[in-house]
C-alpha positions in Angstrom: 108.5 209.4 22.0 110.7 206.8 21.7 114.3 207.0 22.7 116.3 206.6 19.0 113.1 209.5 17.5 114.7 211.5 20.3 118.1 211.4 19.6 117.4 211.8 15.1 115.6 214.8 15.9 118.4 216.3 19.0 115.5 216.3 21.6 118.1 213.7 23.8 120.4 215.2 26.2 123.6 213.7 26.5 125.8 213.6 29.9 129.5 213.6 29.7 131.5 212.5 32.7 135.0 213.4 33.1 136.0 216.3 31.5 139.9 215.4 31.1 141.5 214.3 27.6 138.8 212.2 26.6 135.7 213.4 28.0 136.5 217.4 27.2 136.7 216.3 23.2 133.9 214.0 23.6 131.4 216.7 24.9 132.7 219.5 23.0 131.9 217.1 19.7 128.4 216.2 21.0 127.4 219.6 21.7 128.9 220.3 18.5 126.8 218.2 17.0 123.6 220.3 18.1 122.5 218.0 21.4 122.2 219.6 24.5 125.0 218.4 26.9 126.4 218.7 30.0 129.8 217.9 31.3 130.1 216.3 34.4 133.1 216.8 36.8 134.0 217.1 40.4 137.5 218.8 40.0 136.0 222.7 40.5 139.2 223.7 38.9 138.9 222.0 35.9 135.0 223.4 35.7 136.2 227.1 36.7 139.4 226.6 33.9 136.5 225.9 31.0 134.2 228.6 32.0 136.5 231.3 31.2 138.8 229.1 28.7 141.7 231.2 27.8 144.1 229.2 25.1 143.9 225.5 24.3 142.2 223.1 27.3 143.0 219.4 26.3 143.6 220.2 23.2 140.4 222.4 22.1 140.6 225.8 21.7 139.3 228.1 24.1 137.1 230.2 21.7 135.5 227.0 20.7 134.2 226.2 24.1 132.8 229.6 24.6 131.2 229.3 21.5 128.7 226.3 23.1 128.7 227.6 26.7 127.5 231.0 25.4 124.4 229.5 23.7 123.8 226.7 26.3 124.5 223.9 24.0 127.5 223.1 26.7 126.5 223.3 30.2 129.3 222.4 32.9 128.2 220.8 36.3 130.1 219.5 39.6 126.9 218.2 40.2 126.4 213.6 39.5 122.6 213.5 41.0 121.4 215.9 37.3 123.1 212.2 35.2 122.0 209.5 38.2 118.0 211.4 37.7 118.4 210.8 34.0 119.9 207.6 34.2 117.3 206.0 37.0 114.3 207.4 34.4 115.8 205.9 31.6 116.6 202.6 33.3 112.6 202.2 34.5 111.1 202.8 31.2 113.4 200.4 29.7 112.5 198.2 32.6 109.2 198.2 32.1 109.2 197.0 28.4 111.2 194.1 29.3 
């Protein structure tokens, strides 16, 4: 399957890094959207603060958060090697059209 066949029909999965002011809103909307995503962040604080969201985090309410990481639409990781494994697959099959 090619890549753009997998991201029409949500079979992608999409990698956030940085869950701050930018990133949080950006992952939130993607998962939103109905992809699969994970946000990516080495502050264990920040992750711990969005599992149990209580009130606005970066400007997204709380409830809203819960509502993907119940489901498993969102999925929060401290963890870079699940994006660099994603990345380093990607990269060789575009590679090897090239």
């Amino acid at each position: 399957m090619e890549f753009l066949d997998e991201v029409r029909s949500r079979e992608v999965k999409v990698s956030v890094i940085g869950l701050g002011y930018v990133g949080l809103p950006l992952a939130v909307a993607v998962a939103g959207s109905d992809y699969n995503t994970t946000g990516i962040d080495i502050d264990q604080k920040t992750l711990a603060g969005l599992e149990e969201p209580s009130g606005q985090v970066n400007g997204i309410e709380g409830e809203q958060i819960k509502k993907l990481l119940d489901p498993g639409k969102l999925e929060l990781s401290g963890d870079y090697s699940c994006f660099l494994l994603l990345y380093r697959r990607r990269w060789m099959n575009f590679e090897s059209r090239i």
